[in-house]
N, C-alpha and C positions, 0 to 999 in steps of 0.2 A: 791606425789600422786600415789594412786596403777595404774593409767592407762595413757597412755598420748597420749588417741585417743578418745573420746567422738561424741555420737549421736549428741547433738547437745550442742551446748558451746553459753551462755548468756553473753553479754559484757553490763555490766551494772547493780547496784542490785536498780535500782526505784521502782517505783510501777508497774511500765512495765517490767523491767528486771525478776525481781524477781520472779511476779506471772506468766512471761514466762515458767521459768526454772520450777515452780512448777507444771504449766500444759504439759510439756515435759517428767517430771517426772513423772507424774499420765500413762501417756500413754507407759510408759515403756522405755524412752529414758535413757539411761546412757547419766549424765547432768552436766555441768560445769558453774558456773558462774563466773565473773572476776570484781573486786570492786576496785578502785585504792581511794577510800578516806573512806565514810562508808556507810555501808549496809542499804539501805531504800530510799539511796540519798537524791536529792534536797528535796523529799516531806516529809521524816521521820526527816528529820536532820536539816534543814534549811527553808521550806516553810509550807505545808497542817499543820503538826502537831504541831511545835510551834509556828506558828501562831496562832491556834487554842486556844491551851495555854494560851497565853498571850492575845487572844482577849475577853477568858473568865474572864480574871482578869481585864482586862478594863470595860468590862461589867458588871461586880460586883461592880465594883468602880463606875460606876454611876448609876446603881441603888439605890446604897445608900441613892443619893438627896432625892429620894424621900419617904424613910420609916418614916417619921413625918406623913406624909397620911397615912400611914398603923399601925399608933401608933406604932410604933417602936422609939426611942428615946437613944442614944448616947451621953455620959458623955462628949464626943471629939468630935471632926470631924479628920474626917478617912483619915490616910495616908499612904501612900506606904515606900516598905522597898523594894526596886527593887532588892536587891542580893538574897533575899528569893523568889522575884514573880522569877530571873530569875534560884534559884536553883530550884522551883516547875517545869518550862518550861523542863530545863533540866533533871527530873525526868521523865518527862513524854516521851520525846524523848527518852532515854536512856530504857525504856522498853518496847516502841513500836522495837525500830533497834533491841535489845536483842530478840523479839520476832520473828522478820524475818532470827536471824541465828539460831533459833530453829527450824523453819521450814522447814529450808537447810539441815541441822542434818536429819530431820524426814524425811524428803523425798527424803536422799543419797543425796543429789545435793552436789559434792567439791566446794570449793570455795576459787578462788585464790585471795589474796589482792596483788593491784598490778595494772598499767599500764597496759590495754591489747592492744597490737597493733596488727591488721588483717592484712590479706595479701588473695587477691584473690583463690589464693588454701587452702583456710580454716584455714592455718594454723597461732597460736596465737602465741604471744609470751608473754610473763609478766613479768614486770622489777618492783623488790618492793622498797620498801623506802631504801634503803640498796643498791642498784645498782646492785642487784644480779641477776638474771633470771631465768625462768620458760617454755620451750615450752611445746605445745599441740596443736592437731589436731581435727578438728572435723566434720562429716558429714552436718552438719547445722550448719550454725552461725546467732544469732539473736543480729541485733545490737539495743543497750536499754541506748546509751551514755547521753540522758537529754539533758540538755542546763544549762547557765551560764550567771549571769545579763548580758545585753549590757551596755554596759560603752561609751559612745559617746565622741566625741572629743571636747568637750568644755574646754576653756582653763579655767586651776585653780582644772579640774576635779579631782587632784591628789594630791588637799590639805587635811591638817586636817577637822576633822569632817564631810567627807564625807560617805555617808553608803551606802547602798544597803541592797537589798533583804535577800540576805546571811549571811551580815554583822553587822546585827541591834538588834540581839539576847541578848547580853551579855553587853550592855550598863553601865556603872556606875553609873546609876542615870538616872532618867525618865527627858529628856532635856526639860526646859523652851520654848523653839520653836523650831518648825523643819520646814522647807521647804519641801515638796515634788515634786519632780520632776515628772509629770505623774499619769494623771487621768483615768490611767485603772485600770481593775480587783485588781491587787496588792497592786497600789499605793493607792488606795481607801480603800481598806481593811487596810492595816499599814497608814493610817489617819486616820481611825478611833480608830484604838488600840493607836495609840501615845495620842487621844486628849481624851480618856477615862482614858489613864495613867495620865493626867495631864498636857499636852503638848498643846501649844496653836500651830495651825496647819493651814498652809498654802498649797494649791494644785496650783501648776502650769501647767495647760495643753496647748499643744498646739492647739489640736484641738478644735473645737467650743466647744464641751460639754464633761464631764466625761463619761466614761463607753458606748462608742460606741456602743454597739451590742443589749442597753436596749431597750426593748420597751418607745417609747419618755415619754407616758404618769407617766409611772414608773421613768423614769431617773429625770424627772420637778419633782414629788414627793418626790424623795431622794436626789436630792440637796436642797429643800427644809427645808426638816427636820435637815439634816448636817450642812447647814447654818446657822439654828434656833442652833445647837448646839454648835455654837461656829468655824466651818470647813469656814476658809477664802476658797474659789474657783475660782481661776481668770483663764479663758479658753482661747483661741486665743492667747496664749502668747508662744511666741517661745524664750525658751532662748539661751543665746549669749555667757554668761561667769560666772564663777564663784569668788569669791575673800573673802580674808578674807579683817576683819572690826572689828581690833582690835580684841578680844575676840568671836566676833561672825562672820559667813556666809553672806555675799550675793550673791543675783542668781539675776543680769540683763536678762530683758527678755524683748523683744520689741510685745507691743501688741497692740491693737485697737485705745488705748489710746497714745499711742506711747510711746517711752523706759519707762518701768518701774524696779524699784529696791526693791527687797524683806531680809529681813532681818529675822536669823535666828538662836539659837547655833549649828543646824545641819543641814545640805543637808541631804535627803533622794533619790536617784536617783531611779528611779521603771518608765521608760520608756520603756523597755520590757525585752525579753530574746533573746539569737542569738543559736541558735545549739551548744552543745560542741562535735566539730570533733578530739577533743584529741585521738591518739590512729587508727584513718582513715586514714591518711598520704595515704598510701602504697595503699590502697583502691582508693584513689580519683587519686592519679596516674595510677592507673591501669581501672580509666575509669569508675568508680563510679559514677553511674548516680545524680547527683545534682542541686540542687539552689542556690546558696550564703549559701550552707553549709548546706541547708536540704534535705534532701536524700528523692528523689523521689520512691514510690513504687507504686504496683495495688493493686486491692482491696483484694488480698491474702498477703499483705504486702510484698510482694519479692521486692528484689532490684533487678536492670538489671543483676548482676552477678549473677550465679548460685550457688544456695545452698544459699544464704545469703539475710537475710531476716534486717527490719528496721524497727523501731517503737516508741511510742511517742512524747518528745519533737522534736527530731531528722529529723523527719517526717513532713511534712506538715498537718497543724491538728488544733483540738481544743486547745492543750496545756493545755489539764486537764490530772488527774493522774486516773481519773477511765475511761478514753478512753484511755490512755497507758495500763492499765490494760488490759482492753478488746485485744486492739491490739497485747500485748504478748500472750494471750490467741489463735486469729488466726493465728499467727503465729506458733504457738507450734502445733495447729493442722494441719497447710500445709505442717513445718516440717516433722511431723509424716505422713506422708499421708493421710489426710483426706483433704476435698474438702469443706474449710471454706474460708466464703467473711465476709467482715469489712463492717457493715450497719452503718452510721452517721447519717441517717435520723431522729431518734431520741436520739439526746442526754442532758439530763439534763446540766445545767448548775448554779451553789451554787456560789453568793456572799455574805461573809461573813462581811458584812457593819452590820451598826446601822442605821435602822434596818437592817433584813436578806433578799437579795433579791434572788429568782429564777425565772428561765424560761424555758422553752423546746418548740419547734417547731418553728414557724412564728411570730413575733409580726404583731402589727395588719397593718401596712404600706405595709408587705411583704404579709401579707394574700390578703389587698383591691387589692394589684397590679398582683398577680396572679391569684385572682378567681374571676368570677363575684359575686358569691353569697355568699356574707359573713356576717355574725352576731356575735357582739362584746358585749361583759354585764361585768360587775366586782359589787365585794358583798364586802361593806366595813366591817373592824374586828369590828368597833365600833356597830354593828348589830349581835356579836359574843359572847353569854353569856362569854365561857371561857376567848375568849381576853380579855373583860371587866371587870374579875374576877382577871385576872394579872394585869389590868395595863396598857396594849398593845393594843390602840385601832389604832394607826395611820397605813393607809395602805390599802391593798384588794387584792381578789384575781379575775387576769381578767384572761378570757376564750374567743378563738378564732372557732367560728365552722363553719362549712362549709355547704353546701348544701343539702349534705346527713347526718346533722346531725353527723359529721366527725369532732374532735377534733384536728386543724388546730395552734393550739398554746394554751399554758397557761403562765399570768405570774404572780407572785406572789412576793408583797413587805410589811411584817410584820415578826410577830413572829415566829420562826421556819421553815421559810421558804422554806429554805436548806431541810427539811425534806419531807415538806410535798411534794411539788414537785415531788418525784415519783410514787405517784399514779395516777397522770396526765401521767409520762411518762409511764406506765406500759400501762394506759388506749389506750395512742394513739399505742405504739407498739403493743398492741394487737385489732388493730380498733375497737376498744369497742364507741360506738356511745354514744352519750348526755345520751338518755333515759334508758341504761344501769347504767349508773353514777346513774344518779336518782332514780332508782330502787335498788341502793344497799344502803344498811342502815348502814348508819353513825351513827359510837354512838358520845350520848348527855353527860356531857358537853365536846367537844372535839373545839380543832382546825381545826380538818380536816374537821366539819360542812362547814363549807366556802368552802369548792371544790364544794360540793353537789348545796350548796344558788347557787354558782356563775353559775351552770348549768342550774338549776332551773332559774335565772334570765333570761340568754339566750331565756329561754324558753318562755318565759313572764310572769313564774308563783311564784315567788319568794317567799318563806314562814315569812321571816322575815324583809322584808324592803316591803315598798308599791308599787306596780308595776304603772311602769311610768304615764301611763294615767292620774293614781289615783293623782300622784304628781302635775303631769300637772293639772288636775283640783281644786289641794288646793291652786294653787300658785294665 
């Protein structure tokens, strides 16, 4: 490299890493960033983007059932050729990551592959696949290391056909059953893409219900619908061990019911993720402020030692890739001297189920328990020309407001939901109240009708479904 002193040096190329280095770079910092496997990380390479991938091929695969409804009509019935869905995934990865070392190019940032190990006085070192090495110094160091599945100590954890998050990409063939270990954000998301590939699908959680953080009345509707679709869901069940059983998996787990045994051709483990402090060593010796390996920071993302700053998975957080983003973003401006805070008070949040669920702010439990004065309404899609025009009626979208007509939560469980979600977020970050919602004209036939209805219902004035009274009085 021509220099081996850098303004400020990115240990990490995620989605945190990377749009670190690129906003460091915008701001004139001579920039370095350090990538020891591939560029994009956990979420280009192995999580957001072929997930994505592959959950759209699952979704295509059962829409199919139903195009006899839509006079559509097939010589066959439609089968998977999984080395193709997994060369499509792989294309798609390979030119998002290709994309992100264009952007390095374009905005000077070097970029070392390579091991980086820190050290309190900034300085890095880089050891590549070859055992060779590379140091560098740097005025700022922003650490963007990710995280890496939790692999738990259950015994058998280390036999055949077990997978993971990381691991589940490149399959041979779309398996007959799979177990899944964990009924969060992930393991819900790859339970639905297994059992849309074809796979009949067991969830194992331990806690009472999937997907902890849902709004209750949302989370009862999408186990619901999952169930109807074939998603076994057994929750309270703590497992104990794994084993093989002949040709296939079982997962003992002791639950309500007391020991139970599940059978499977695959374990899918997605019980969460732990900090990767590969490359910290030297750091956490020298007093690296932590938690069981997540690096404590303020709301300028500094870490206790000077000059060196922490961010995303790493970090204590939501453990999404567009708040590590943001996060390398305040970071790159406190580097640089500017006098930037990490707001979390509104952050979206995209499950990518069947259906699609989001949320941002309060569900409505944390809303009643914080404010006296709360109003709660939801506007079903089946009251939605377009959803009704797709297809897509199960679901709705519920709104949280508060006193002042103050947008206190939204959550939304249908179609597109991932998307539509940020005009609710945009709305509450910029306190934009109920009657501004209603005042902005929503075009017809859309989706995003239903943010508007669900405001309007709030309000008592509902244009497409009959306001409650009215209910009440035909019932």
């Amino acid at each position: 490299m021509a220099s081996t002193h850098y303004d400020v040096a990115v240990i990490g190329s995620g989605p945190g890493g990377y749009v670190g280095a690129i906003r460091a770079a915008q701001l004139g910092a001579k920039t370095a960033i350090v990538e020891k496997q591939y560029l994009g990380g956990t979420c280009l390479n192995v999580g957001c983007i072929p997930s994505k991938a592959m959950l759209h091929i699952a979704e295509v695969m059962h829409n199919m059932e139903s195009l006899d409804e839509l006079g559509i009509h097939l010589d066959k019935p439609p089968t998977l050729e999984m080395s193709k869905a997994v060369a499509f995934k792989d294309k798609v990865v390979k030119r998002m990551t290709n994309g992100v070392g264009v952007l390095m190019k374009g905005n000077n940032i070097d970029v070392f592959d390579g091991l980086g190990t820190v050290d309190a006085s900034r300085g890095v070192t880089v050891t590549k696949n070859d055992g060779s090495t590379e140091q560098f110094s740097a005025d700022k160091i922003i650490l963007a290391t990710g995280s890496v599945p939790l692999v738990p100590p259950f015994p058998g954890i280390d036999g055949r056909n077990v997978i993971n998050s990381d691991t589940c990409w490149n399959l041979p063939k779309v398996p007959e059953s799979i177990i899944c270990v964990g009924g969060g954000v992930i393991g819900m998301e790859l339970a639905c893409m297994f059992q849309g590939l074809g796979s009949q699908v067991t969830v194992v959680e331990m806690l009472p219900g999937v997907l902890a953080p849902l709004d209750e009345e949302v989370r009862r509707l999408l186990v619901r619908i999952l169930t109807r679709r074939g998603i076994q869901i057994v929750t309270s069940a703590k497992v104990e061990s794994l084993a093989d059983e002949g040709e296939m998996k079982q997962v003992v787990a002791s639950t309500e019911q007391g020991q139970q045994t599940f059978t499977g051709e695959y374990v899918l483990m997605a019980v969460s993720r732990r900090a990767n402090t590969s490359g910290l060593e030297r750091l956490m010796e020298q007093g690296l402020d932590n938690e069981r390996g997540r690096v404590r920071v303020n709301e300028k993302m500094e870490t206790n030692l000077p000059g060196i700053y922490a961010i995303g998975d790493l970090v204590h957080g939501a453990g999404l890739a567009h708040v590590a983003s943001m996060e390398g973003e305040v970071a790159s401006d406190n580097a640089m001297g500017r006098a930037t805070k990490m707001d979390y008070n509104v952050v979206p949040n995209p499950i990518y189920t069947f259906p699609e669920v989001a949320y941002v702010g309060l569900t409505e439990a944390q809303a009643k328990e914080q404010f006296a004065e709360v109003r709660v309404e939801r506007f079903p899609w089946s009251a939605i020309g377009k959803a009704v025009a797709i297809g897509q009626t199960e679901g709705f979208t519920k709104v949280i407001v508060g006193k002042y007509d103050e947008i206190l939560g939204a959550h939304i469980i249908g179609p597109d939901a991932t998307n539509l979600i940020s005009e609710l977020s945009l709305a509450m970050r910029g306190e934009l109240t109920a009657d501004e919602i209603i005042e902005t004209i929503h075009p017809h036939p859309t989706l995003s009708e239903g943010i508007r209805e669900a405001i309007l219902a709030v309000e008592g004035r509902p244009v497409h479904i009959p306001p409650k009274q009215q209910l009440a009085r035909t019932r």
